[in-house]
C-alpha positions in Angstrom: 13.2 13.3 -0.5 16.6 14.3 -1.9 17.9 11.9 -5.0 21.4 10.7 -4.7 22.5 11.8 -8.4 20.8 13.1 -11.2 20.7 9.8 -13.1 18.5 8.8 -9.4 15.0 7.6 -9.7 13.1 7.6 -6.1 12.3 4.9 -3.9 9.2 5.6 -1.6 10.6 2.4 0.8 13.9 1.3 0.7 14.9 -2.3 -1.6 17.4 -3.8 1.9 13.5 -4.1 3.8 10.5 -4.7 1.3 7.5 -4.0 3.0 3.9 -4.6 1.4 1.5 -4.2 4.5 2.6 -0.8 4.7 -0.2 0.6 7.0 0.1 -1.7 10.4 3.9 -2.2 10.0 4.8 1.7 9.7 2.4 2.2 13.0 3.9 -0.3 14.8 7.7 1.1 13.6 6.5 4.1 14.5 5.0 3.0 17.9 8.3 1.2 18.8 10.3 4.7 17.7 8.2 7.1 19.9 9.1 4.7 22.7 12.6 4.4 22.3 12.7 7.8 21.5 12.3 8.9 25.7 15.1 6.7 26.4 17.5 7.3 24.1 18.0 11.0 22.8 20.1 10.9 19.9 20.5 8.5 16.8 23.4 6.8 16.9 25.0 3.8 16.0 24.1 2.6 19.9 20.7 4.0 19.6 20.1 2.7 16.0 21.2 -0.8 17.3 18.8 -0.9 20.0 16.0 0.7 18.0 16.1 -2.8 15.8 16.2 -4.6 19.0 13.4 -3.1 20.2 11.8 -3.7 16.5 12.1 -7.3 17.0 10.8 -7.6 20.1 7.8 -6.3 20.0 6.9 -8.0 16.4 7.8 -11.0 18.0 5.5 -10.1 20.7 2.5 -8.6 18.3 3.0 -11.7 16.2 2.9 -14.0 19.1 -0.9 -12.7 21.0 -2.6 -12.0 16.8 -1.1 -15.1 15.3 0.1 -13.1 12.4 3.2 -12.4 10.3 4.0 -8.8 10.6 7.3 -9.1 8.6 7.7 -12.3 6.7 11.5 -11.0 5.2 12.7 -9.2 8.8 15.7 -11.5 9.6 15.0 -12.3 13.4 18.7 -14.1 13.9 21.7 -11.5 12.9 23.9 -10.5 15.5 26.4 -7.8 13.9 24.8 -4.8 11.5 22.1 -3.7 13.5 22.6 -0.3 13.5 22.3 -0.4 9.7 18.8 -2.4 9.9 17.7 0.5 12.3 18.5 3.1 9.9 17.0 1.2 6.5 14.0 0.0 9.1 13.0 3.6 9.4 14.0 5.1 6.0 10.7 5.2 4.5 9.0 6.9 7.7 11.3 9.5 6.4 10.3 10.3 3.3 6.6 10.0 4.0 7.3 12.7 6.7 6.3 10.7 9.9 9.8 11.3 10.9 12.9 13.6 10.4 16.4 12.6 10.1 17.1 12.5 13.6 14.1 9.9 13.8 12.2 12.5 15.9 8.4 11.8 15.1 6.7 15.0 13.8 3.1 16.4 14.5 2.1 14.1 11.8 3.5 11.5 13.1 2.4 11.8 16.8 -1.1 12.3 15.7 -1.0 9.5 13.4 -0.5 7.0 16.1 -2.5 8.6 19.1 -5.8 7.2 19.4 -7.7 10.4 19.3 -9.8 11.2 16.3 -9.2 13.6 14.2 -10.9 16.3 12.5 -11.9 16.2 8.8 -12.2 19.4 6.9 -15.2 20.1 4.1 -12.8 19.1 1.5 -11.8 15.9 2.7 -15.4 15.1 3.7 -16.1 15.3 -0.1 -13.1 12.2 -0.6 -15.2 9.3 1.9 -11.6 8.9 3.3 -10.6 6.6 6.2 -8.3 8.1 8.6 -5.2 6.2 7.6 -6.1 6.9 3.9 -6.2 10.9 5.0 -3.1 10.9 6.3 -1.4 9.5 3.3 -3.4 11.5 1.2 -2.4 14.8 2.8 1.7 13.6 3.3 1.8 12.4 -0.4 0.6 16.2 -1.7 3.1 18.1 0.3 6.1 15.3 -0.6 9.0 16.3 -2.9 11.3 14.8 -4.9 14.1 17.2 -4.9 17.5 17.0 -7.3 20.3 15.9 -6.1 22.7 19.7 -6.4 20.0 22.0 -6.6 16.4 22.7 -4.8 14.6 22.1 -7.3 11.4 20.0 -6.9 8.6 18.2 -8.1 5.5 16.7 -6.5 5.5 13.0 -7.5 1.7 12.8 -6.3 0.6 15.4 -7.6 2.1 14.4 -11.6 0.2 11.4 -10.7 -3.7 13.1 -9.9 -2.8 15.5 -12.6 -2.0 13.2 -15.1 -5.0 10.5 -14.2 -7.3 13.6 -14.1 -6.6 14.3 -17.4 -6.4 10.2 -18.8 -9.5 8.1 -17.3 -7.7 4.4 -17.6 -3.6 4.3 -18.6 -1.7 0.7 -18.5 0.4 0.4 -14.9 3.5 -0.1 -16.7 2.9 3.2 -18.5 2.1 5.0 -15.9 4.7 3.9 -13.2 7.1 4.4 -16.0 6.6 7.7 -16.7 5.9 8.8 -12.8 9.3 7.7 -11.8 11.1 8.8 -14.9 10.3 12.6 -14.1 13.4 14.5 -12.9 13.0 17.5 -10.2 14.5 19.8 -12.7 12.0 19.8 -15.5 9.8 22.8 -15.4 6.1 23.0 -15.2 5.8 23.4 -19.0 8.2 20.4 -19.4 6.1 18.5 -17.2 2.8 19.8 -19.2 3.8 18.7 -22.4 5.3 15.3 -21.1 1.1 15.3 -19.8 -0.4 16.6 -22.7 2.0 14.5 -25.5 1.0 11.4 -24.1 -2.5 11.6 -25.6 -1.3 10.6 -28.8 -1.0 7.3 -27.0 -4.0 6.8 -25.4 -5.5 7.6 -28.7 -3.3 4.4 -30.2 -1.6 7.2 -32.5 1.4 6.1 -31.1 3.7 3.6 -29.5 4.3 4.1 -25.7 8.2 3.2 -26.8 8.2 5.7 -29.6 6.6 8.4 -26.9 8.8 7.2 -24.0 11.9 8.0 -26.8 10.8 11.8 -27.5 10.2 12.7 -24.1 12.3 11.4 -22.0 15.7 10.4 -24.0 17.3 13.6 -23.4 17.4 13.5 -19.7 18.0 9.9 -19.2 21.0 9.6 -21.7 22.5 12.6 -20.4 24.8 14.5 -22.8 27.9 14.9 -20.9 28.1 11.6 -20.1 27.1 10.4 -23.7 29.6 12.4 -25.0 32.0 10.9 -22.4 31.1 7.8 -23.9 31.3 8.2 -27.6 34.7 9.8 -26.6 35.7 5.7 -24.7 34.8 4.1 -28.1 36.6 6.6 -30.5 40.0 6.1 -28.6 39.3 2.7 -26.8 40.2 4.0 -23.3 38.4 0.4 -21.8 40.4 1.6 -18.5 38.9 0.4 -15.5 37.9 3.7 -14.2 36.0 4.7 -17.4 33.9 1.5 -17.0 33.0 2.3 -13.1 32.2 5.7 -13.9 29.8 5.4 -17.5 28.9 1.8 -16.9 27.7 1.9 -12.8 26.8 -0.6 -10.6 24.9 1.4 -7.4 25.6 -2.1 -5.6 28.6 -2.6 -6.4 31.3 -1.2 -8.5 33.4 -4.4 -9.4 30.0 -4.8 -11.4 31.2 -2.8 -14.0 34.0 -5.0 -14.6 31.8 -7.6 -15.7 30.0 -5.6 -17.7 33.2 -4.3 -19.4 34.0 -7.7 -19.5 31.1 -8.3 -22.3 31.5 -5.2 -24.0 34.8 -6.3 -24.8 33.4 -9.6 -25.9 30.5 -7.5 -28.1 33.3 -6.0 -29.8 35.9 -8.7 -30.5 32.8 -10.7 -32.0 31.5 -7.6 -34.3 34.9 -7.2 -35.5 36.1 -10.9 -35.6 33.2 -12.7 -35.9 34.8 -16.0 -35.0 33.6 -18.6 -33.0 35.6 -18.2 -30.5 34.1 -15.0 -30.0 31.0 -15.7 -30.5 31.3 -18.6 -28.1 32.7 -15.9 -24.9 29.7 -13.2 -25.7 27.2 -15.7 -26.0 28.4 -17.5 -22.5 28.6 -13.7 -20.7 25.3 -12.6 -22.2 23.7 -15.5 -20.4 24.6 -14.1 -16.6 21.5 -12.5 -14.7 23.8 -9.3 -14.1 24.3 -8.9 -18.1 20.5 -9.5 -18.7 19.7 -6.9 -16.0 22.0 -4.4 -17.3 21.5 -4.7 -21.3 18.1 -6.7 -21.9 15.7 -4.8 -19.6 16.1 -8.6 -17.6 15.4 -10.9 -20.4 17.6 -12.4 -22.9 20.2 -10.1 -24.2 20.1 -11.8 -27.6 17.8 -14.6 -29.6 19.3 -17.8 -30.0 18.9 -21.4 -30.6 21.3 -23.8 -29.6 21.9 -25.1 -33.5 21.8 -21.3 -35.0 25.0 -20.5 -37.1 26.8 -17.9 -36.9 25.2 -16.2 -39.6 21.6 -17.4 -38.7 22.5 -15.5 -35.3 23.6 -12.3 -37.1 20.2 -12.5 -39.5 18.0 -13.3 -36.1 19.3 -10.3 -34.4 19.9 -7.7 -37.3 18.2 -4.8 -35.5 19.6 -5.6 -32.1 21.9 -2.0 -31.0 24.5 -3.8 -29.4 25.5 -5.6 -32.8 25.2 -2.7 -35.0 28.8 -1.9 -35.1 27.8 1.7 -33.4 29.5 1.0 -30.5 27.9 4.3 -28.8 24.5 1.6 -29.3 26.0 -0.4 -26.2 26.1 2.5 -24.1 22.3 3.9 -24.9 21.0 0.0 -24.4 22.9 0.0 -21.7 21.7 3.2 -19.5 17.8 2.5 -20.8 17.7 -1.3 -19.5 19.5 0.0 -16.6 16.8 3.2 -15.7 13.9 0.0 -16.7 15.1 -2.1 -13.8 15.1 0.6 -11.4 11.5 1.3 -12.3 11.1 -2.4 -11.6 12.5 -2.2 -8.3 11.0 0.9 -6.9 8.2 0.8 -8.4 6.1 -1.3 -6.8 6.7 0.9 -3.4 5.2 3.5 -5.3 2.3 1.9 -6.4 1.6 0.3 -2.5 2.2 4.0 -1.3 0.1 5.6 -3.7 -3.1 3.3 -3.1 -2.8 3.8 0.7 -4.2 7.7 -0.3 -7.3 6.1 -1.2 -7.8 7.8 -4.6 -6.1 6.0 -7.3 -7.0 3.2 -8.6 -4.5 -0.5 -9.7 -6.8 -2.7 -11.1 -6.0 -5.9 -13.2 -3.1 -3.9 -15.1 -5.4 -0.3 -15.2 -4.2 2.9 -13.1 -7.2 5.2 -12.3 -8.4 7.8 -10.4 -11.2 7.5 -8.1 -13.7 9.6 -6.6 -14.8 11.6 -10.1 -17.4 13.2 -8.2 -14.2 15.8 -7.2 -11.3 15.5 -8.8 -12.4 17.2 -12.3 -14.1 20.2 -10.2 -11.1 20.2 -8.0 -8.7 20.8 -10.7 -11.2 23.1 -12.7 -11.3 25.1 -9.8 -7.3 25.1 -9.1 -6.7 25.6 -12.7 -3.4 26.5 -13.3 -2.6 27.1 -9.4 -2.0 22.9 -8.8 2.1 23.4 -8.4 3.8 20.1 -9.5 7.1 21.5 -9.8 9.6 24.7 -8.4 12.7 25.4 -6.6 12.5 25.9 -2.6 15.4 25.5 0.0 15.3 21.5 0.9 17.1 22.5 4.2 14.3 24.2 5.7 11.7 22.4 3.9 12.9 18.6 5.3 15.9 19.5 7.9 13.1 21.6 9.6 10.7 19.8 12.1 8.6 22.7 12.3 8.1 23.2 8.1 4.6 22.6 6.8 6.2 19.0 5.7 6.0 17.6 9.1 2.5 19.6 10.3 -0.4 18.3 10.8 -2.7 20.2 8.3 -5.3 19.7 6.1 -5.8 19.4 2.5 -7.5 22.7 1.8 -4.5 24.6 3.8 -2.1 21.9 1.5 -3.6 23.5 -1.7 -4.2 27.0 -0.5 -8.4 27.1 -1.0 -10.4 29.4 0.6 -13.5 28.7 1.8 -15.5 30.2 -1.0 -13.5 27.8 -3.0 -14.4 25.0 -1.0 -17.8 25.8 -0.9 -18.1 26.5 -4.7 -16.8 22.6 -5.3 -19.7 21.6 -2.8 -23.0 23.4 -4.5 -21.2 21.5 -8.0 -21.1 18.3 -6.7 -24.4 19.1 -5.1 -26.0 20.8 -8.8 -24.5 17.9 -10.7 -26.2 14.7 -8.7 -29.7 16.6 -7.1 -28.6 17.0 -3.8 -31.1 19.9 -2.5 -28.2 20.7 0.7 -24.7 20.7 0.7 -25.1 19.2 4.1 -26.1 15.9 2.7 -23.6 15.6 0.1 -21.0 13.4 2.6 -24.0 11.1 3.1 -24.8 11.4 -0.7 -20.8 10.1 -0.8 -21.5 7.4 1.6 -24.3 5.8 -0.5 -22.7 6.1 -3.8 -19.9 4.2 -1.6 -21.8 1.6 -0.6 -23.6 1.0 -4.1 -20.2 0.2 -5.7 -18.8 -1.7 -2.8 -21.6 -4.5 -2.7 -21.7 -4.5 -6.9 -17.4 -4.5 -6.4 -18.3 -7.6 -3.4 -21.1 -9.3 -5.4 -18.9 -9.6 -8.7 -15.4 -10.5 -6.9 -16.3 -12.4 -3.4 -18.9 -14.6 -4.4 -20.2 -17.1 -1.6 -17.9 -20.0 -3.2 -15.3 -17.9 -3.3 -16.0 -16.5 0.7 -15.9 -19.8 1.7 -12.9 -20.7 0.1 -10.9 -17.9 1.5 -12.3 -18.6 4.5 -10.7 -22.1 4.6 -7.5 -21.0 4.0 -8.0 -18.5 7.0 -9.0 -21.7 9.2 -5.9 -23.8 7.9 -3.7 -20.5 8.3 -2.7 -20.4 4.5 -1.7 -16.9 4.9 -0.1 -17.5 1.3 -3.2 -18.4 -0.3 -5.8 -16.4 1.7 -3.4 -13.0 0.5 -2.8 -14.4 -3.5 -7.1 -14.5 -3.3 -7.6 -11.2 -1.8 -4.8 -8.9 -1.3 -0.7 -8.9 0.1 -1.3 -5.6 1.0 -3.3 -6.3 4.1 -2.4 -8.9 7.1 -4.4 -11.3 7.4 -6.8 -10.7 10.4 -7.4 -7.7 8.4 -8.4 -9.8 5.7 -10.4 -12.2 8.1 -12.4 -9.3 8.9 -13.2 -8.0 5.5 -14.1 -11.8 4.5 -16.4 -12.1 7.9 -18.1 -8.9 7.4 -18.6 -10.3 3.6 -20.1 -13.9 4.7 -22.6 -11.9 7.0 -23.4 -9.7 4.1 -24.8 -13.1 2.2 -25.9 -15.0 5.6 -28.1 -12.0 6.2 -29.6 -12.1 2.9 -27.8 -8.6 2.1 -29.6 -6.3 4.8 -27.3 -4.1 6.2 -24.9 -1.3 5.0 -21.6 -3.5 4.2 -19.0 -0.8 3.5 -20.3 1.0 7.0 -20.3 -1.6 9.3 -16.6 -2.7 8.8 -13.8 -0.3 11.1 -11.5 -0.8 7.8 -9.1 1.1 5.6 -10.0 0.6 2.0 -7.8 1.1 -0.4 -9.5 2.6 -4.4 -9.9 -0.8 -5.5 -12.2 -1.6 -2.5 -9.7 -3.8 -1.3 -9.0 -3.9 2.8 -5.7 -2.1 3.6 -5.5 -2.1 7.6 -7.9 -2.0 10.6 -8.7 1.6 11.1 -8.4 1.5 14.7 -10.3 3.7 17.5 -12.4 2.0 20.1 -15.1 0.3 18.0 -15.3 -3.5 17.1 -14.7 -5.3 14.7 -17.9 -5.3 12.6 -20.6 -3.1 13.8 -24.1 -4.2 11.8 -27.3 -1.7 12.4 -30.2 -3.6 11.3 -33.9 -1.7 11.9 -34.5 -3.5 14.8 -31.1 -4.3 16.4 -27.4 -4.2 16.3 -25.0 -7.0 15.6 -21.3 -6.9 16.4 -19.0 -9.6 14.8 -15.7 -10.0 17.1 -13.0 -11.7 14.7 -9.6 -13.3 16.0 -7.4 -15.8 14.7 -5.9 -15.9 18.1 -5.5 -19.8 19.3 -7.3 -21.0 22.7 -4.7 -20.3 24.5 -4.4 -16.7 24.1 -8.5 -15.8 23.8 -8.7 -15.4 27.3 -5.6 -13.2 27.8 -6.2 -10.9 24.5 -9.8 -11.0 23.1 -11.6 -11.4 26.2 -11.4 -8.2 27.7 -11.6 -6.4 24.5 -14.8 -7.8 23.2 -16.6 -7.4 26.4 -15.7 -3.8 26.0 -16.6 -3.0 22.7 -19.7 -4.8 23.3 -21.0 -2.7 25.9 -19.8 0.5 24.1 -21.8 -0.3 21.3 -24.8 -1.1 23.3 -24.5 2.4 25.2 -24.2 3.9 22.1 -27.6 2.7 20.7 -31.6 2.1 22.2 -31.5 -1.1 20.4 -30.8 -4.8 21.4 -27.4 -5.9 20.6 -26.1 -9.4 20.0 -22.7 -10.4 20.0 -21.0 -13.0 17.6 -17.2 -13.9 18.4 -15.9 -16.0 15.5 -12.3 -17.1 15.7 -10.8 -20.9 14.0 -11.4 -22.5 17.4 -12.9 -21.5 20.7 -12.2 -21.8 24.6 -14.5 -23.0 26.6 -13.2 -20.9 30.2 -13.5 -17.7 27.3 -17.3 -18.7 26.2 -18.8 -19.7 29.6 -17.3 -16.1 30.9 -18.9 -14.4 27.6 -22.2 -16.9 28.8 -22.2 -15.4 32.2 -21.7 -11.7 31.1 -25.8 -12.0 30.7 -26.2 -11.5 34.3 -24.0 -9.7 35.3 -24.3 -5.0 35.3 -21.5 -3.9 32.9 -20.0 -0.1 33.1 -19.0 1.6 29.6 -15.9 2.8 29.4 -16.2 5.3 26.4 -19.5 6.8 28.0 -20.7 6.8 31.2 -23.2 4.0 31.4 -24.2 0.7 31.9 -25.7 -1.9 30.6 -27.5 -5.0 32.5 -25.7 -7.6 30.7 -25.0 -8.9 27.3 -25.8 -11.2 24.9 -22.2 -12.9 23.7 -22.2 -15.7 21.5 -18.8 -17.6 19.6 -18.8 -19.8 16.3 -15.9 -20.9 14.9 -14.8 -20.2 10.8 -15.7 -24.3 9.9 -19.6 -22.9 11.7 -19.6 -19.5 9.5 -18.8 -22.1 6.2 -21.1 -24.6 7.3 -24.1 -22.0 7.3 -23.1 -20.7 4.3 -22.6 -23.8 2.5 -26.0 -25.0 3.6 -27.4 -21.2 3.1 -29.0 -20.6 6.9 -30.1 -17.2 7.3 -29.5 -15.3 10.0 -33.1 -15.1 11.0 -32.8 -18.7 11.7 -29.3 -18.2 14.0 -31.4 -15.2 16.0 -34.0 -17.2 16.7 -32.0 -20.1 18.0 -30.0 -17.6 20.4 -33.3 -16.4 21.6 -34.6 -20.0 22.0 -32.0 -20.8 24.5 -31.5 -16.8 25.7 -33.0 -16.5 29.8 -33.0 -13.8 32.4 -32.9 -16.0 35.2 -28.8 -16.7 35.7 -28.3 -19.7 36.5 -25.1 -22.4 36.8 -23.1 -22.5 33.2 -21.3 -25.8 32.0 -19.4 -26.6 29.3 -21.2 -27.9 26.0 -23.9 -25.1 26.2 -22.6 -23.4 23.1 -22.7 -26.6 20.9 -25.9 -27.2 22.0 -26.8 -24.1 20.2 -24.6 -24.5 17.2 -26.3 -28.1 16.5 -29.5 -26.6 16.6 -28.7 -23.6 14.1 -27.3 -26.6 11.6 -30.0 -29.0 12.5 
């Protein structure tokens, strides 16, 4: 990622599309691309047009048969412009490396949306990664941030791990803040002591501002350009042009006119202080583009509507656009104006960064997970973890075939040998008993689990589950995302809640984190389905297997889109295992055609299409999300909804008729 100038901060999305389910929206953009890429071989403003077309279209169509919101802000009307939406649609793909500039998927990219597994090497087995987490992990260490004239670099991703490693819980805002504030051209010491220099305040030695001043002043009020400026204010050259060029607008460049306009009006007052004056600064400071550009988005000034003249002056005394430094205006000017670029690209970072899986935004606190391997990881690389250097950005991102674009693991990423890799193994395996380094990803697994269920028990309490679960069944999308996350859809979210209730209807008997086909984000939070060919939620009890099929398709779709695929999970799973399986489909309202079919599939031989195989029937059984908060309201067990099903289970087939299921359902809630 190249950086327009060197006062550039980057952007891992781009601000014309904000996008916060990043994971299911970037596959299906890049879905859509690969399709459009056979019929249309170059990207042009015909091809870019169509592209968004084709965008549209199938949203519209994905939206349609899941009954979900894939892009809440995609405007589905305009007519002229849509080349322009194809390019900013796709801009991000860029940067993460799913695509090149020619919007030619890479290896990365290809893989990333084919449904074949891939391979994990021993490193990454140490992370308890989900595929979708991996692939971001792996893009985010290879990505660059280069300058804009030069080829120098540095590793945005890598600052972060680096600088989490080495501080166990920082504040967000100081964090994102300091991430997006580093410039390609500072050199590994620079970036070191920026690292190390910070301690003084996490030790509450010193003010973030005070720190924020030291470091980073000299390369965010440039010199040329502050000299430029003391130079306007010494002579008074207010021209037009000076104002455009040391007072920008990115946007738009009449901005600066309103800017100059109140600069003009800070001065008259400082060196009139009339009311008049006072009246026209006060009136311009009160504009959102004056508050965004000179009070970091908040009041420029403090002020009460009866304040004098004079009470105003005392009120804001150590204000630096009244001190009568006029150079003060331009320094208050270029910090609030970096601050609200970190506002707005910030929270792409963040999004972007959690989809890796291994750090951590929690209630304010940036972290970094998995310290079973980051502190021997970094040990081990000591002082060979590059953040920052100087490489040709021509063949490094104009090059489909550079290592920015290939598929390759993480140990290849950071150059470790197997020795290496094997040395961080036997220290995870010394540290926590493990008597065989081949145990250590199940050793990960467990530890996983562990903190998922104390993470569920603590923040998804059965009150809560049910509440959430409402929403889902009124289609509060709104509500159901404020309670649990935006940066999931919502069947995502259903599934995560579904797999939860079960957790508490089954009185907490199976492995939780396992049996859901999620991507988890560090915070334990669902970020996407993970795909493959499984179901929804697979449960492995001792005795049996369970598989929860979750839709929030209405009845007039089931038939079309859920029927089909639950049959076919089901008998996957039940090749795939000597036990009985049982089958729950759970969606906000059932069909009766789709749950007499799912009735009949009892009697009738059913081939696997994964394995060869067959099974001689199945056991399918629906509730709807009222049922699932019914029994957990009145706290049935599942023992209790198992033995029903067997109650009114029979080999003999025999002629099925609506009203079987409620039957059932009445007797579970009897």
């Amino acid at each position: 990622m190249r950086l327009k100038e060197s006062t550039s901060i980057f952007n891992m999305g781009d601000t014309s599309i904000r996008v916060k389910e990043v994971v299911p929206i970037y596959k299906q953009i890049l879905k859509t691309l690969q399709k459009h890429n056979q019929s249309n071989q170059k990207w042009n403003n015909e091809s870019q047009a169509s592209f968004y077309s084709s965008v549209l279209s199938d949203f519209a169509k994905a939206e349609t048969e899941d009954g979900i919101n894939l892009f809440g802000n995609l405007n589905r009307n305009e007519i002229t412009g849509l080349d322009k939406r194809g390019r900013t649609l796709t801009n991000a793909l860029v940067k993460i490396g799913f695509i090149n500039y020619d919007r030619k998927l890479s290896q990365v990219g290809l893989n990333y949306i084919s449904e074949t597994e891939q391979a994990f090497d021993k490193l990454e087995e140490l992370f308890g990664l989900t595929i979708d987490n991996l692939v971001y992990f792996r893009q985010l260490l290879k990505l660059r941030i280069y300058d804009s004239n030069s080829d120098k670099y540095f590793y945005n991703f890598r600052f972060a791990l680096a600088f989490l490693n080495r501080y166990s819980k920082v504040p967000v805002r100081d964090f994102l803040w300091i991430v997006e504030s580093i410039k390609p051209n500072f050199s590994e010491e620079k970036i070191k002591v920026i690292i190390d220099n910070y301690q003084s305040v996490y030790d509450n030695n010193k003010t973030f501002e005070q720190y924020r001043d030291e470091e980073f002043a000299n390369h965010i009020l440039i010199p040329e350009r502050v000299d430029e400026a003391r130079k306007m204010f010494s002579i008074k050259n207010f021209s037009d042009e000076n104002f455009k060029k040391l007072f920008p607008n990115r946007k738009n460049s009449n901005k600066s006119l309103e800017y100059k306009s109140f600069v003009l009006s800070i001065i008259n007052f400082t060196e009139e202080k009339t009311e008049r004056s006072f009246e026209e600064m006060m009136s311009l400071s009160k504009q959102d583009a004056i508050k965004k550009a000179f009070g970091d988005g908040k009041a420029v000034f403090k002020y009460k509507n009866k304040d004098s003249i004079q009470d105003f002056i005392t009120k804001n005394s150590d204000n630096p656009l009244l001190s009568g430094q006029y150079l003060d205006i331009y320094y208050a000017f270029t910090w609030s104006k970096h601050n609200d670029l970190i506002k707005e690209y910030s929270d792409m970072c963040k999004r972007i960064f959690s989809l890796s899986g291994v750090i951590s935004f929690n209630q304010g606190i940036v972290s970094l997970g998995r310290p079973w391997i980051f502190p021997k990881l970094f040990s081990l690389l000591n002082g060979n973890f590059k953040i920052s250097g100087e490489a040709s950005y021509e063949e490094y991102e104009n090059d489909i075939k550079s290592s920015f674009y290939q598929d390759i693991c993480i140990s290849d990423i950071l150059e470790l040998s197997y020795t290496q890799v094997l040395e961080i193994q036997n220290q995870i395996a010394e540290e926590f008993g493990i008597a065989d380094i081949s145990n250590i990803k199940q050793f990960v697994a467990d530890k996983q689990e562990r903190e998922f269920r104390e993470f569920v028990e603590q923040e998804f309490g059965i009150t809560k589950v049910s509440e959430v679960l409402s929403f889902i069944s009124q289609r509060n999308d709104k509500k159901v995302q404020e309670f649990v996350t935006d940066n999931a859809l919502v069947p995502t979210i259903f599934e995560y809640i579904l797999a939860i209730a079960w957790y508490y209807i089954s009185d907490k008997k199976f492995q939780l984190r396992k049996s859901m086909q999620l991507t988890f984000s560090a915070d334990n939070l669902p970020l996407s389905h993970a795909g493959g060919n499984k179901g929804d939620i697979e449960i492995e009890y001792s005795d049996k297997m369970l598989l929860l099929e979750a839709t929030l398709m209405d009845k007039s779709t089931q038939k079309r889109g859920e029927l089909e695929p639950v049959i076919r999970h089901s008998v996957n799973l039940a090749l795939s295992t000597n036990k009985p399986l049982q089958t729950i489909f759970v969606a906000n309202e059932v069909d009766d055609n789709v749950v007499n079919i799912f009735r009949a599939t009892s009697f009738i031989q059913l081939n696997g299409t994964l394995t060869k195989g067959s099974v001689k029937g199945l056991n399918i059984f629906a509730l709807t999300i009222p049922e699932i908060i019914n029994i957990l309201d009145r706290k049935i067990n599942e023992q209790r909804i198992f033995e029903k099903l067997d109650d009114f289970s029979t080999i003999e087939p025999y002629r099925i008729e609506n009203g079987w299921r409620e039957e059932i359902v009445s007797e579970i809630l009897a």
